[in-house]
N, C-alpha and C positions, 0 to 999 in steps of 0.2 A: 255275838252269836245269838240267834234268834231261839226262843225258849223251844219253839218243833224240834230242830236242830242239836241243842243241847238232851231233849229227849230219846233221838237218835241214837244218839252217844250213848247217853245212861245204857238204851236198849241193847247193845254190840251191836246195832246195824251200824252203823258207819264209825270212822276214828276220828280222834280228834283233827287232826291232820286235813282229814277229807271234809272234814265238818266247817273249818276256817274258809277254805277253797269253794266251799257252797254257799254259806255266808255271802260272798260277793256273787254271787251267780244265781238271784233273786228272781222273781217271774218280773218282766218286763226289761230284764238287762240284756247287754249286748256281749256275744263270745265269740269265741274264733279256734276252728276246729281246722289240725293239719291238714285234714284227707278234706272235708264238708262246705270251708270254708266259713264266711259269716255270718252268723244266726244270732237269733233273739229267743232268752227263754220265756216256752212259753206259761209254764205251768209245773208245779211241785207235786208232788204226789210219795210222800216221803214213807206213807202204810206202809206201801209196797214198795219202796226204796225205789223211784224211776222218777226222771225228768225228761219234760216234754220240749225240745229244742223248733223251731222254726228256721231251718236250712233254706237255701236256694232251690228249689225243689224235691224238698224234703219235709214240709210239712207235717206239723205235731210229731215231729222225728222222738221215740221214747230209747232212753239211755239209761243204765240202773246207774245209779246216785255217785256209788264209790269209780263207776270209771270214767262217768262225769266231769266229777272230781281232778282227776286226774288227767283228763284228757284236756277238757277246754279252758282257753282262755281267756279269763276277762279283759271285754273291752270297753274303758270307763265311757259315759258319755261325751265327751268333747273328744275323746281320741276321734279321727280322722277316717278309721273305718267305721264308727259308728256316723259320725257327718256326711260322709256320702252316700250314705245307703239313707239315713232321715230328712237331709235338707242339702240333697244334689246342687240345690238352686243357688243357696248359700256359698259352696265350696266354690263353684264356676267364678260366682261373683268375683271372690277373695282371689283367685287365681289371677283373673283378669287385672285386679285392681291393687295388689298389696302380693304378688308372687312371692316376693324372702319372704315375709311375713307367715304365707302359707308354708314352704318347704320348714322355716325356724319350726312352726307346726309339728311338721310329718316330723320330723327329725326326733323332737321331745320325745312324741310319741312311738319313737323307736328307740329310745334310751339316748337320745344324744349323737348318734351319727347312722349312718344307711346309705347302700349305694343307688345310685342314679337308678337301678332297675329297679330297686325295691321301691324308690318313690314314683318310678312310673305305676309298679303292681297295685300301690295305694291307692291310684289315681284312676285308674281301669273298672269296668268300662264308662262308669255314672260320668266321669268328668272329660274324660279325653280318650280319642282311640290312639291308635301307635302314631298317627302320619302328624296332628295337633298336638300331641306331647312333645315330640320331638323337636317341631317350631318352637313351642312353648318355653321349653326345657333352654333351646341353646339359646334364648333373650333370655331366660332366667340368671344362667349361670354367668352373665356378665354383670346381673347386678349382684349377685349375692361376693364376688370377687369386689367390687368397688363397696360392697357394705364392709368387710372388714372381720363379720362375725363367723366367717366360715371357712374352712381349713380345706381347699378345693384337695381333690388326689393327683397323684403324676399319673396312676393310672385307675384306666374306667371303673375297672372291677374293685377299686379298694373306695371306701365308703369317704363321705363328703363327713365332718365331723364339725359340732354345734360350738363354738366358744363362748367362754363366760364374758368375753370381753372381745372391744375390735383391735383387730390389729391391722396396721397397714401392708395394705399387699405384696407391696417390693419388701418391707420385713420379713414378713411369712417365708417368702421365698428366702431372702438370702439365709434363712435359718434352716431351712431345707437342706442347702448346698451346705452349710458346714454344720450338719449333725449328720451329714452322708460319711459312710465309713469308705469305702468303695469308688475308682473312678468312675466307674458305669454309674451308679448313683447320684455322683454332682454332676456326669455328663447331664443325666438325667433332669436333674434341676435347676441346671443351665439353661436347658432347652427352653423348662418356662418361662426363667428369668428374662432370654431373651425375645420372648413374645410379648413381655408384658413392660418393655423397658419406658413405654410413658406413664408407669405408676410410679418412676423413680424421678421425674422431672426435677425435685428439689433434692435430694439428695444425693447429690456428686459426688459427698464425702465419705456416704457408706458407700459405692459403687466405686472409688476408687482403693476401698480398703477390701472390697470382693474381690477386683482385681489382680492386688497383690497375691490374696488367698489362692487366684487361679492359676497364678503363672508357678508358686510355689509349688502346688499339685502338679503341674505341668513340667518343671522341671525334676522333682522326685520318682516322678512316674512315664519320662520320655525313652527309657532304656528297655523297659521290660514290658510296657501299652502304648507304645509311641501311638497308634492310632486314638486312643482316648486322649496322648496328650494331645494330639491335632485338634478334636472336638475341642476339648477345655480353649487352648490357644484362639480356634477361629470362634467363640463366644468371648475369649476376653477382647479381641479384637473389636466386633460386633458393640460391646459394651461399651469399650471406649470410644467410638465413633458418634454415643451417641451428647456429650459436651467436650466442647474444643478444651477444658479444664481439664478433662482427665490424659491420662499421661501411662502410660509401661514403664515398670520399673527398669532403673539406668540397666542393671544385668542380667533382666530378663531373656526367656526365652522366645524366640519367633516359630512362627509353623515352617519359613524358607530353613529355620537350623532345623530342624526335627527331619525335613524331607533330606535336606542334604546329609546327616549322619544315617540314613535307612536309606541311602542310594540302591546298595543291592538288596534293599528289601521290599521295593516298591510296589510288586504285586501283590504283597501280601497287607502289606501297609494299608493300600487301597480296598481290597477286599474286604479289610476290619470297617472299613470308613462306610456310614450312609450314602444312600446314592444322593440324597438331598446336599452333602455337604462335601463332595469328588470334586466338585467346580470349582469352588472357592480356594482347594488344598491345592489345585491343578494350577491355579491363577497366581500361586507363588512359585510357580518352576521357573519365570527368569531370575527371580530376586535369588531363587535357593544354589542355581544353578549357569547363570550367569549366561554365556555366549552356547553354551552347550547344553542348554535345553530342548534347544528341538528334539537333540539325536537322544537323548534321554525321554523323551516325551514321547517319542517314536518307538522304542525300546516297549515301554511302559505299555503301549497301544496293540504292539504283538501279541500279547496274550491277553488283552485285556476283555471283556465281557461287554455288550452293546452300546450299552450307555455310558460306559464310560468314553469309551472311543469317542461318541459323540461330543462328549463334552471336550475330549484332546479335540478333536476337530474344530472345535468353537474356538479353542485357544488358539489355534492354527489363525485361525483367520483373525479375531481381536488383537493377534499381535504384526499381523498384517504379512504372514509367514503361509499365504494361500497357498503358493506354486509351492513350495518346498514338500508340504503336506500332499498334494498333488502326485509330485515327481516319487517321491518314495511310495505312494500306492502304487504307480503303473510298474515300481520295479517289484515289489513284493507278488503283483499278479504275474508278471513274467517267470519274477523267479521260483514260482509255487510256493512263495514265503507266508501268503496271508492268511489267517487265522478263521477257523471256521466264523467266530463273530463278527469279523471286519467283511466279509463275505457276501453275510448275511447282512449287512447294515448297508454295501453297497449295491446289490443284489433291491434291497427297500428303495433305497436312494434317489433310484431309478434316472440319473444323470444329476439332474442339483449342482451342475458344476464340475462333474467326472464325466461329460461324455468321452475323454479321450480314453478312458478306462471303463464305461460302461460299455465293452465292446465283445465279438465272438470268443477274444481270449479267457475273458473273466469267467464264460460258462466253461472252459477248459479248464481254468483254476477251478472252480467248483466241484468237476469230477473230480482231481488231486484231494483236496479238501474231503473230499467224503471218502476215498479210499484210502486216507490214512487215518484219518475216523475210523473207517472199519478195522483198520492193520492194528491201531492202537484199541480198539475195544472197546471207542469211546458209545454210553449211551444217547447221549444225545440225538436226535433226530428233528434239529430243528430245520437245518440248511435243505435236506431231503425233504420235509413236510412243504417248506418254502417253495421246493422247486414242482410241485403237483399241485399245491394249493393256489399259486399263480400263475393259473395260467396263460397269461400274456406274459409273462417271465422270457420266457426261450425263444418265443418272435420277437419281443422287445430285442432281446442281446443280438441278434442273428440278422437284424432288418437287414443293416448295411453288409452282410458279411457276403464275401467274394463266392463264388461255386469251389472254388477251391478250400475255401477257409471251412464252408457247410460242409462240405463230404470226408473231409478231416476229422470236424466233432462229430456226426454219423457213426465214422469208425472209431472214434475213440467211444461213445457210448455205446456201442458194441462188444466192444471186448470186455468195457469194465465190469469188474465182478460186484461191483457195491450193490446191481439194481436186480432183480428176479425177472424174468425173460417177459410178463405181463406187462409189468413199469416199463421194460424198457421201449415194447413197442408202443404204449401210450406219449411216451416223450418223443419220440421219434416221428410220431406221426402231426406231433406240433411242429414239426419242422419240416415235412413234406408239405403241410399245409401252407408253408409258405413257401418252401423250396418244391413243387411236384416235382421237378425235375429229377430229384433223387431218390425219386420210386428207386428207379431200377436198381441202386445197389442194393433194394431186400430184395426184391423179386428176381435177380439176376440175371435180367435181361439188359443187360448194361452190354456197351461195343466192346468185343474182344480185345478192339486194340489199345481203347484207353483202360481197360482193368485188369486183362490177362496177363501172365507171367511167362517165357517162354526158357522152358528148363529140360537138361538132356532127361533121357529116359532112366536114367544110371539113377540122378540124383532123386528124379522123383521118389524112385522104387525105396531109397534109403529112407525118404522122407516121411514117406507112408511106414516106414518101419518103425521110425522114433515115435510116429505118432502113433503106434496101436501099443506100441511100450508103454507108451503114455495113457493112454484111456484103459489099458486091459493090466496093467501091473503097481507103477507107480501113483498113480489115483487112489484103486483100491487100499494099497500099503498106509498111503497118508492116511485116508477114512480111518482103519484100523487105530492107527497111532494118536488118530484124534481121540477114538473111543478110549482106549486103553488111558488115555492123559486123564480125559474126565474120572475115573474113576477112583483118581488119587486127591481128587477134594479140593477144597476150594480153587476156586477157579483165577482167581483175583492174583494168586501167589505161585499158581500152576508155571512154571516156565517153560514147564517137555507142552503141554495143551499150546502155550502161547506161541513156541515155535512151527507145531505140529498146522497151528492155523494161520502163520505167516506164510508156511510150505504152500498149505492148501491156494492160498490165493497167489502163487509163484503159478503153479501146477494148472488153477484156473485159466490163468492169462496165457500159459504157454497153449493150452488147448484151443484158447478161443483164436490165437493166433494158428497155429496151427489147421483148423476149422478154415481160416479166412485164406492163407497161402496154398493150401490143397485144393480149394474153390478155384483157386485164380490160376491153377499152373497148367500151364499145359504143354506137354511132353514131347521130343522131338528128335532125331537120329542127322539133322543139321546138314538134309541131303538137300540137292537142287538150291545151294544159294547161289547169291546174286552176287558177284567177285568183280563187279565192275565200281563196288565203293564196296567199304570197310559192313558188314553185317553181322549176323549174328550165326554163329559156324562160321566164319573165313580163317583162315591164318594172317595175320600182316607182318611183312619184313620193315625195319623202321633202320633210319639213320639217322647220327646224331652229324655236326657238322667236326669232327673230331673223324671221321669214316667208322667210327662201333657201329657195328650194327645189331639189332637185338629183333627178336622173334615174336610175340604174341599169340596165343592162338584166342579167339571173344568167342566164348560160348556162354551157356546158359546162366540163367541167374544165380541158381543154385551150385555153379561150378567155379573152383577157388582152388589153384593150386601155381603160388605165382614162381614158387621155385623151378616149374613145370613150365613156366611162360602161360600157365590158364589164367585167365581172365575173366571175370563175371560182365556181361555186358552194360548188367548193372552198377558197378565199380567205377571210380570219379577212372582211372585209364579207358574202360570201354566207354565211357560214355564221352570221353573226348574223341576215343577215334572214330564211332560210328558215324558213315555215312561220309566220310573223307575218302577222296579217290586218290593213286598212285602221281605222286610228285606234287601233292598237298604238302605242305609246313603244317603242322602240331605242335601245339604246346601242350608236354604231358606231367602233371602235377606227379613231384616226389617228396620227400619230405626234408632234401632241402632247395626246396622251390622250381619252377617251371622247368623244365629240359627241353629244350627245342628238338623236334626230327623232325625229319622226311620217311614220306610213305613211298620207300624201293618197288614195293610188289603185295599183291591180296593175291593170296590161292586158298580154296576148300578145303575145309575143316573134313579130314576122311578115316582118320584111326583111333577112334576113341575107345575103342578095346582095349591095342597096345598104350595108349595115355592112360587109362583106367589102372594098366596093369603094374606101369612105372609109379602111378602114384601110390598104389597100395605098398610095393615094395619101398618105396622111399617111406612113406607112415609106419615098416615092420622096422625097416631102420632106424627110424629115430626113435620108436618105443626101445 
């Protein structure tokens, strides 16, 4: 302690304590301030208990003495922030030319270890900016691994640590893997183990003494982390693969046992699993699973998330199992089986090999798809974001599609309730763009005779009655019971909300329906028909070759009363006898199988008051 210093003392200006700490913090020394950064002092002035610091834009910066003291730290002259800030020219060199050499440096001068960012901060900006460090950095870190002297981290954020001694690499590591208490842990330093398997070239005989260790963890730990034991299993794999010497123990375990005892647990199995390492676990379903893999692999692809699918796809075809993988898409798209992700991966796909599935049906599974996304509540919104965001998506699906297959998906995107009436005319009009021709079912100028309905005056009047039920009573109730639900809490667990909004979207489709058959009908008292072939208003007397004879009357669409002999024109019997003239053969579908007649006589449909009046009494009857 310097005699000024030790007068201090005497005086009660400053304490001993502070007095030691100023001691090393001499005019012409280097320190390091939390908030200021790094300075040089520049001058003492102890009368008046103040020191004069030289900051980065701070100049003759004055501090009183005791929080000096306190605050900054000394920085000797060879530490590293004083070398970059005195002989920038110096440190570049050493960087360029002896890298370990420099970070062994940083490091001392950080007590022995520091992470990767803080030896960038050291190095900032005299020596490297972020884009030059960062080259710098990752040629660095392979030789500081091949020197021996340094204790790399598994991760970024935990600090690189100085050894007194070298140790070989592949040691390092496998001491890692067994001081890990934890599967996650020696997953974890497996993973480096396996990056760095040619620092283990001569050592066969510790890598076959890891191995045991791994199958051991793998076997203790395949019942209650099977997915961790997977990882351990395909790294001890991986490790023996790499000398024909090494060898799995006789009663080891394989990754084909672990998948085969987690059979019904394989979505979840897989979920636990990286997507780096799905491929590899996927690549033992024949060994696990033998002749019944596919339908297992298939299974596993229904629910499964993009990429994995992709990688079951891969296996589809590496085991030369293309058409199989094929055939069972085109049945999941039929059967509205396939999974929002497989949707969307096919949908990506864009043929690749599925044109016989990248077709108008697939954009039909899509709506299915997203209305039970909505039924089920799911958030997602990828398959929707998909089908806006691509928009050559819906002319792609629809190129080849028939006039009849367009004006189908038309009306099925109409009715559905998944889209808000904005979205739907923007989809729609990607398909006019290629179809114009299907203006007319928005605009309604479409031929009466291929769109209209022709339905008695009775039915309609009924029809329009269910339907104002329907918008002016049961609508409203639903909205209600929706409200009333929400306000019983969470929503996730709600069941009366969950039904109240399954209702809702019944309630929806019935209106839009509804909307669409009130457009189309039109109304009619089935006077002045044509009785020279079977139409709509005739009566027909029919014979069987047995001489029964039975009656019909083919009216309107909406008309259905067959104990009555009514008949919907619409109905698989009117539509076989329309347009048949008297001493025509028929075949009229029953339920058990064709019925041959003859058409006796057609006469005018004229009492539908009295039919009206029988049917209601036979309906008071059966209630």
């Amino acid at each position: 302690m310097t005699e000024e210093l030790q007068q201090a003392v005497d005086a009660g200006k400053i304490t001993t304590k502070a007095a030691e700490a100023l001691n090393l913090l001499s005019p012409g020394s280097y320190c390091q301030h939390k908030s200021w950064g790094f300075g040089r002092i520049a001058e003492w002035s102890l009368l008046t208990s103040q020191i004069f610091i030289d900051f980065p834009g701070r100049k003759n910066h004055p501090m009183q003495a005791p929080y000096a003291a306190e605050t900054l730290q000394h920085i000797p002259d060879g530490h590293i922030l004083a070398r970059k800030a005195t002989a920038p020219a110096a440190v570049k060199a050493q960087a360029a030319q002896e890298p370990v050499a420099l970070v062994a440096a940083i490091l001392t001068d950080f007590g022995g270890k520091a992470t990767p960012d803080q030896i960038a901060a050291a190095l900032f900006p005299e020596i490297f900016d972020p884009a030059a460090f960062k080259k710098w950095w990752d040629a660095t870190k392979k030789k500081l691994k091949a020197d021996g002297h340094f204790q790399l981290p598994l991760k970024k954020t935990d600090p690189i640590v100085l050894l007194d001694a070298a140790v070989a690499p592949g040691s390092g590591l496998i001491e890692k893997f067994r001081g890990a208490r934890h599967l996650k842990d020696q997953v974890a330093a497996l993973d480096q183990i396996t990056k760095a398997l040619g620092d283990f070239a001569n050592e066969v005989e510790e890598l076959q003494s890891l191995a045991a260790q791994i199958e051991d963890a793998a076997s203790k730990g395949r019942k209650l982390q099977s997915a961790q034991a997977v990882e351990l299993l395909l790294a001890r794999d991986e490790i023996l693969a790499r000398h024909n010497a090494l060898k799995p123990g006789e009663s080891a375990p394989t990754v084909a046992d672990i998948l085969r005892g987690e059979q019904n647990r394989l979505p979840d199995l897989f979920a636990a699993l990286p997507a780096s390492k799905q491929r590899r676990a996927l690549e033992q379903f024949p060994a696990a699973f033998g002749d019944r893999w596919p339908d297992i692999a298939l299974r596993l692809g229904q629910t499964a998330p993009a990429r994995l699918f992709v990688e079951i796809s891969r296996l589809f075809e590496k085991e030369g199992r293309r058409q199989d993988f094929h055939s069972t898409l085109a049945r999941w798209i039929s059967e509205r089986a396939a999974s929002t992700e497989t949707l969307i991966w096919l949908c990506k796909e864009r043929g690749g090999g599925y044109d016989g599935i990248f077709c108008p049906d697939l954009l039909s599974a899509v709506f299915s798809a997203l209305e039970l996304d909505q039924l089920n509540e799911k958030r997602t919104t990828r398959l929707q974001d998909l089908l806006f965001e691509d928009r050559e998506l819906i002319s792609d699906l629809i190129a080849g599609a028939s006039p009849d297959e367009v004006r189908d998906l038309m009306r099925r995107l109409l009715m559905t309730p998944v889209f808000e009436e904005l979205s739907k005319r923007s989809l729609l009009a990607r398909i006019i763009k290629l179809h114009p021709e299907m203006q007319t079912l928005l605009s309604g100028d479409s031929t009466e005779r291929d769109e209209s309905i022709t339905v008695s005056w009775s039915s309609l009047e009924k029809r329009k009655e269910e339907y104002e039920d329907l918008v002016t009573r049961q609508i409203p109730e639903n909205l209600r019971d929706i409200n009333i639900a929400k306000e019983e809490g969470d929503l996730r667990e709600n069941f009366g909300f969950k039904a109240a909004k399954e209702q809702q979207r019944v309630l929806q489709r019935r209106r839009a329906e509804g909307d669409r058959d009130l457009h189309l009908a039109r109304g009619t008292n089935f006077e002045n028909v044509d009785t020279s072939h079977v139409s709509i208003g005739t009566v027909v007397t029919l014979r069987d070759p047995s001489g029964k004879e039975d009656t019909y009357s083919i009216l309107g669409a909406w008309d259905s009363a067959p104990e009555m002999g009514v008949v919907s024109y619409k109905a698989a019997i009117g539509q076989a006898l329309l347009g048949k003239k008297p001493g025509e053969s028929v075949e009229l579908p029953t339920e058990t199988g064709p019925r041959s007649v003859t058409i006796e006589n057609i006469a005018p449909f004229t009492d539908l008051d009295t039919l009206r009046e029988k049917v209601h009494k036979l309906a008071a009857a059966v209630a």
